[in-house]
N, C-alpha and C positions, 0 to 999 in steps of 0.2 A: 218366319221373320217378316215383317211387317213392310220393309222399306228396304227397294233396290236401286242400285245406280249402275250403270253400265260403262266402259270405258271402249270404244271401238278404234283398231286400229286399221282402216279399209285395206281392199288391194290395190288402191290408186298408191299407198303409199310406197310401195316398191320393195319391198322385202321379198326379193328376187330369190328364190332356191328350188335345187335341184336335186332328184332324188331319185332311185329307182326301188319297185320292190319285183326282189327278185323270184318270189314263190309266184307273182301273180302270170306263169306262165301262157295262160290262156288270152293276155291280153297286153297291147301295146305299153302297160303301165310297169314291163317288167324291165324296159327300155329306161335309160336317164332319159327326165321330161322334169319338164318345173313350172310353177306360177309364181306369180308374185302374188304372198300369200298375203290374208287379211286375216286380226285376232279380233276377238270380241267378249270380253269379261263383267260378268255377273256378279255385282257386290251384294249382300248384306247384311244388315242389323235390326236389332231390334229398337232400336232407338239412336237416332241420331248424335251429329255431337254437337259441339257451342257452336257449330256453325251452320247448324242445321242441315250437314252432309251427313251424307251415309260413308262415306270415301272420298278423300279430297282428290279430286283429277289432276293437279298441278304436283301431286305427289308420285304421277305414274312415271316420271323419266326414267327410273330406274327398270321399270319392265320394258320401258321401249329399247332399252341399250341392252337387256338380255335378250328379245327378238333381233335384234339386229345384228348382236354374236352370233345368233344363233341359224339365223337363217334368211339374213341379208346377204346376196353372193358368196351362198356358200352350197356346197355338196353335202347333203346329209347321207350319211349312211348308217344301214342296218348293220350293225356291230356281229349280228349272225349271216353276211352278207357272202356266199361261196366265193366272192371276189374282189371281198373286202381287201387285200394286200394290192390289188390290182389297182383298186379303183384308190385305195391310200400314197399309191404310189405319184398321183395325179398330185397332189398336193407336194410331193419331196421332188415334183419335176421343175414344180412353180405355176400349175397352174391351176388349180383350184384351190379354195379353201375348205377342207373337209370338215367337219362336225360327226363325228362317232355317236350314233344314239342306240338306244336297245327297244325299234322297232323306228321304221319310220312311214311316210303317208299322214295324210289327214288327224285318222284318229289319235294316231301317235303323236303326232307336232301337239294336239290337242292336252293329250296327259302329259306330255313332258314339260310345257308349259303351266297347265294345274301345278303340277307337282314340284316345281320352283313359286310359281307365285304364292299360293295360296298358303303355306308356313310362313310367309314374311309380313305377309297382308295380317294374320293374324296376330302375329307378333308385335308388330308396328301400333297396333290400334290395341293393344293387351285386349283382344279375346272381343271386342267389341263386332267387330265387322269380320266378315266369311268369306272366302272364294267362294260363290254357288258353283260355276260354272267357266269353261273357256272352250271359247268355238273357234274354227279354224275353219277358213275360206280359200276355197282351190280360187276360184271364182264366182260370179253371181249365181249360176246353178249348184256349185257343191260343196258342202261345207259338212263340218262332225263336230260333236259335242262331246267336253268328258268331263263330268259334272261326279262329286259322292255322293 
């Protein structure tokens, strides 16, 4: 496809969350720890539209208010989590807001994000414009891609 446009949501903007994964026993990451994460999405088409976009940016509100359910001050957890009850219980205490996902970390924030955007993106434009890609940023050093 000929023509990309990108739509970046940094980590200055504060999409605070917290996360733990709990297999990664060997390292401090198995601990809740969290960033304020940053998104960054890959459009494209083959040919533009009447406005000479590939994707109208003024169109993204609706992905920024799914990041921000999603992982604006909230706890995600692995759904396959040994402590999942535990760590769910945080939220029936009052003090987190939980998010259930089936994997979480980087890569994961990564495809679970594709995988809401990118049927709606196409939908939206009937079949014109594509999710290439959606990256996720721990921070300025670490970020994952999860691209089809």
């Amino acid at each position: 496809m000929p023509y990309q446009s990108t739509k970046t949501y940094g980590n200055d903007r504060g999409f605070s969350c917290a996360f733990r994964q709990a297999k990664a026993t060997h390292s401090h990451c198995s601990l809740i720890h969290g960033y304020s994460l940053g998104f960054r999405f890959v459009f494209e088409a083959n040919k533009l539209d009447e406005k000479n976009w590939v994707y109208d940016f003024g169109n993204c509100k609706w992905i920024k208010e799914w990041i921000e359910q999603n992982f604006d001050h909230t706890l995600a957890v692995d759904s396959k989590d040994p402590l999942l009850k535990e760590l769910k219980n945080l939220e029936a205490i009052g003090v987190a807001k939980i998010v259930e996902m089936d994997g979480v970390g980087c890569e994961k924030f990564a495809e679970h994000t594709y995988n809401f955007v990118a049927p709606k993106v196409k939908e939206q434009t009937q079949d014109r414009v594509y999710l290439k890609s959606v990256e996720v940023f721990e921070h300025g050093a670490n970020s994952a891609i999860y691209k089809v």
